[in-house]
Every structure is written in C-alpha cells, then in structure tokens.
C-alpha positions, 0 to 999 in steps of 0.5 A: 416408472422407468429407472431414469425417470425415478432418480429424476423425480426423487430428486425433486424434493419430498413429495408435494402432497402426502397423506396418511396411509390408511384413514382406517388403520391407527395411524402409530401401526406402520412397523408391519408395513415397513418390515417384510417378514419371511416367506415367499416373494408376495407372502407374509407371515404374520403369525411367523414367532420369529418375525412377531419377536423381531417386530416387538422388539423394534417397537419397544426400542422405537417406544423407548427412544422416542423415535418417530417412525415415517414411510414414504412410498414412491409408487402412490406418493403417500407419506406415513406418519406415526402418531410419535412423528406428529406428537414430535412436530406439534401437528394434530395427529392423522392431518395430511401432511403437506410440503408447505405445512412440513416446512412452516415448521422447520426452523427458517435457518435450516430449511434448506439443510432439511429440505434435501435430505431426500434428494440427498439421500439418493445422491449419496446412496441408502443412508443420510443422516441430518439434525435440525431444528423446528419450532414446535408450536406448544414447546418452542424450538426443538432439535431433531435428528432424522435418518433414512434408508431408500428401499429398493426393488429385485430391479435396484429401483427406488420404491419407497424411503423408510426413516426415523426421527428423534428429538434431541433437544434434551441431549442437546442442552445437556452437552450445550451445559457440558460445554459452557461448564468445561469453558467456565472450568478452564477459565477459572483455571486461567483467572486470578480468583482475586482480582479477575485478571490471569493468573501465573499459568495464564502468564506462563501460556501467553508468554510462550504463545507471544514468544514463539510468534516473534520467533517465527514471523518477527516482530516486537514483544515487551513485558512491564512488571509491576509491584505495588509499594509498601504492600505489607505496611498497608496490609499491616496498618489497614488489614488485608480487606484493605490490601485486597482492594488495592490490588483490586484497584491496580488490576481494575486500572491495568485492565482498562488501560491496556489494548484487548491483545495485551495480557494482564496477569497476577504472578502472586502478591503484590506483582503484576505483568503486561505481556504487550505483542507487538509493541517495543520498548519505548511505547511499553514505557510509555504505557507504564508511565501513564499506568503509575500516574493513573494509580496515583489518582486511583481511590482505595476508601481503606487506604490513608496513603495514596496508592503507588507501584514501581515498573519494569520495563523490558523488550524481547531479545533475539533468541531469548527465552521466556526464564531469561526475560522474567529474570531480566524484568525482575533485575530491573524492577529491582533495581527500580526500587534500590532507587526510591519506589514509585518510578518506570524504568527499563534497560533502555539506558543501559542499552544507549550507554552500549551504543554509545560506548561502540560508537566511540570506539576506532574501529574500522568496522565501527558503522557495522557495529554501531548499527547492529546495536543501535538498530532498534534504539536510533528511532528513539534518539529524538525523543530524549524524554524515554530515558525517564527518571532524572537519573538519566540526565546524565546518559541524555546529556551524553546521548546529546553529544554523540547524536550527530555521531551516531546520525552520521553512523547510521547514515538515515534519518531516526523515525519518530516513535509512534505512541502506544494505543 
C-alpha cells in the first residue's frame, strides 16, 4: 500500500470489520506481538532475559492499572482485543469486534469524540490521548480514558496503531466527590450558619465585587441595612430559641423579597444588609418600606410582640469606598432609631435639603450647581412621598416651593422613577 493511499485510508475512521488476531492464541497474550524484541531485522528472541523482563514488567503494570491493551494492523485490517479490553467494554470475550457493536456502546453524546480518535491520531502525529464515556451493559456508564501510538515502518508508513484503555470511572467520581466537597466547603464558609443568607465576608466580597463594577462601567449601587428592634428584650423575655427564630424570620422575608442579583447578608446580631446593583436610592427605599411592612405581618409562634426592624438607606457616592459606605448607612440607620425604631429612612432628605440650599443661592453660576447636585435627585421631585417619615413634611413643603425653581434650573422635565422589581 502506497503512502498516500495509506493516510487516505487511516483517515477514514477504524476499520469496518476487526477480528481477533488468532482464534488459536489466548486472546490476553498479545504483548509479544506488540513489543519487537531485539535482534535482527526478521528475528525474535524470545528467550532474550532481557526482553523477557521487560515484557514481565509491562505486564504487571498493565495488570495492576487495569489497562486493557489493543492492536490494530493495517495491513490485514484485524483489531486485537485482550481479555481486559472486553471485560472493560462489557462484550463477551473472543467475539469480533465490529464498528457497529464498538459504537453501541460508547456513550451517544460522545460518539463523535471517540470516534476520530484514529483519524486523529494520524492528523496530529504518534499520540492522542481522549477520555469518554460507555454504557456498560452490567455496570451502567463508565468513563474510559484511551491512548495511541501509530507505528511506523523503516519507509515512515503506517502499519499498524498500538493503544491502551482504562476505566476511569473510579478516579472520576472521587475527584467529582472532591469537587462538590470543596464547593460545599467554600459555600459554608460564604453562608450564615444561622439564618442561611451570607455572612460578613459574603458581604465583604460582594461589596468590593459591586463597588469596583460601578467604578469601572458606571451605574447605580444602593445598600439598606437592617437592625431588628428590641432584639435583646425578646432574647431576655422569650429565650434565645425565640430570638433565633426571629432573625429566621426576617432573612426568610429578606430572601424572598429581594431580586437573585441582590446579596443578603447577616453582619453579626441583629443587623442585616442588601447590597442591591443597579438600583438608586429611591427604588432601595422603596423596597425597605415594603420589607418593614412584610416583617409587621411576619408570624414568630414564640414571640408575644409583633416583629419590627428599623432601615438604612443609602446610594453609592462617586469615589466612594466600601468603609466609608458602611460607615455612612450605619450613621443613618442610627440616627433612625434616636428617632422611634420601626421606621425607613436615608440621606435622601439631607441631599434635597443641599440642592435646595444651592439652588437658592445668587450665584451666576447657580444652574451648574444646582445641576450637579441635583442630578440624580430631580427624577424624584414629583414623587414627594420617598421622603417617607412625617418628619419630612417640612423639607416637602419646601421642596414644594422651590420645585418650579429648581424645574427652571434644570431646564428638563424630571423622569418618573420606576419602581423596583
């Protein structure tokens, strides 16, 4: 068979009918046959000491591995199979081996992967290396790792192609076990054993993640931080059982109200934070409000008081770091409690209050100033009602006043807020 003739063949696929390679001969004794001993050019010497050594101890490695040993000779086109190579493919051993039977039992999926391993292995030189999968009659699906080598002639031609399989199922479900452990593993330690939500580094490491997004792309960042009321009163009066199931409670009611791209987040205590991406201020408050009022209505069976929380509400500043955001929602959420408990509220107040203290200031350059300052607060202007508490009547009445003015500054007409989902 001439060279060119030779690749063109190899390259059609394995051979379309293989047989064993001596019905006379065991069918697991083909090392001998696969391994030229030296000598001359058309001799073998079995009895070599050397070559008998070298054989022993590639049988004992193939024996010890599990690895099933196979030939396939170009010039007769018959495949060898050992008897590993059928215990490991489920097929009764000395049947001949077929391309049809072969393939009925490789995987479906990977039929194609497995297929071109010869073709392959001539397109891209001596060795390939492939791992798929088969259906093993008796013991389901086994995954089994294949490798080859073409031998060649004194002239570079193919003659035959020489390759191990193994299964390797075994060391595929122990990694698999490995993996889903190590997962399992760095999700403990991402998760409040508590309550279920994230813990203080799952916080830490989302923060910084949505943080430097904003940085980079731009956008909108808010955070609402949370502290249940009178926590210690209901750990004193009910017991800590009591107090466990409240903070159950509000991070069930957290969880289920939030969008999949929020984090919630345990920090310790009584405290919880939303890192919400993409969402401004008005729509975080909005979302708090809505969350207060679910934990109203929200039933602990241990508790004799219905279940309150106080919110902080703030939006990611222009160069702001993540300490200084923390510090700046906890200001808030503080100062929310000085004033009753039980209540939403942010710095959006004290931000219109500085618009509009810009805004009615002489200044020749009070449109650019009151445009930087109100930019992101003027879509708000004709929704009065984020301002919240009661406490706010009096920057809404103002707010009130100097809307036509400030309208006037901005020279466009405010868009509506959209709400938050």
């Amino acid at each position: 068979m001439k060279m060119q003739e030779t690749w063109h063949w190899l390259l059609q696929e394995e051979p379309a009918v293989a047989t064993i390679h001596d019905q006379n001969a065991p069918v697991n004794d083909i090392l001998p046959a696969l391994i030229p001993l030296p000598g001359e050019k058309d001799e073998r010497k079995a009895t070599d000491d050397t070559s008998r050594a070298a054989i022993a101890t590639l049988r004992l490695a193939l024996q010890a591995g599990n690895i099933g040993v196979w030939q396939w000779d170009f010039r007769t086109n018959n495949l060898i199979w050992d008897a590993r190579m059928y215990e490991m493919y489920g097929l009764a051993e000395g049947s001949p081996i077929t391309s049809e039977i072969w393939k009925n039992v490789v995987h479906p999926d990977d039929l194609q992967l497995a297929s071109g391993i010869f073709s392959q292995t001539v397109q891209h030189g001596l060795h390939d290396k492939r791992r798929f999968r088969i259906v093993h009659p008796a013991k389901g699906i086994r995954f089994i790792e294949a490798a080859q080598e073409l031998v060649l002639d004194s002239d570079n031609e193919p003659v035959a192609c020489v390759g191990v399989d193994r299964d390797v199922s075994d060391w595929c479900e122990m990694r698999d076990s490995l993996l889903a452990r190590q997962a399992e593993l760095e999700t403990m330690s991402l998760t409040d054993p508590l309550t279920g939500v994230g813990n203080r580094r799952r916080l830490d490491e989302g923060l910084a993640r949505e943080i430097s997004r904003v940085r980079r792309y731009g956008g909108k960042m808010s955070l609402v931080l949370a502290d249940l009321d009178h926590f210690k009163s209901i750990n004193d009066e009910s017991g800590h059982e009591a107090g466990d199931s409240a903070l159950r409670a509000v991070a069930r009611t957290m969880a289920s109200m939030v969008r999949d791209t929020d984090l919630v987040a345990r920090l310790g205590g009584d405290e919880f934070c939303i890192v919400m991406p993409a969402v401004g201020q008005v729509e975080a408050k909005l979302l708090a409000d809505r969350l207060q009022s679910h934990l109203d209505q929200a039933v602990v069976s241990s508790l004799t008081r219905p279940l309150t929380a106080t919110f902080g509400v703030v939006e990611l500043r222009q160069d702001e770091d993540m300490e200084s955001l923390l510090r700046r929602v906890d200001r808030i959420l503080y100062r929310a409690k000085t004033e009753g408990r039980n209540r939403v509220l942010s710095d959006f107040g004290d931000e219109v209050r500085n618009a509009l203290e810009i805004a009615s200031t002489p200044s020749p350059s009070v449109a650019e100033n009151a445009r930087a300052s109100t930019r992101r607060l003027i879509r708000c202007i004709h929704c009065f009602r984020t301002l919240g508490a009661p406490d706010d009547a009096l920057d809404r009445a103002r707010l009130e006043r100097r809307h036509v003015c400030i309208e006037g500054v901005m020279a466009r007409q405010p868009a509506v807020p959209q709400p938050y989902n």
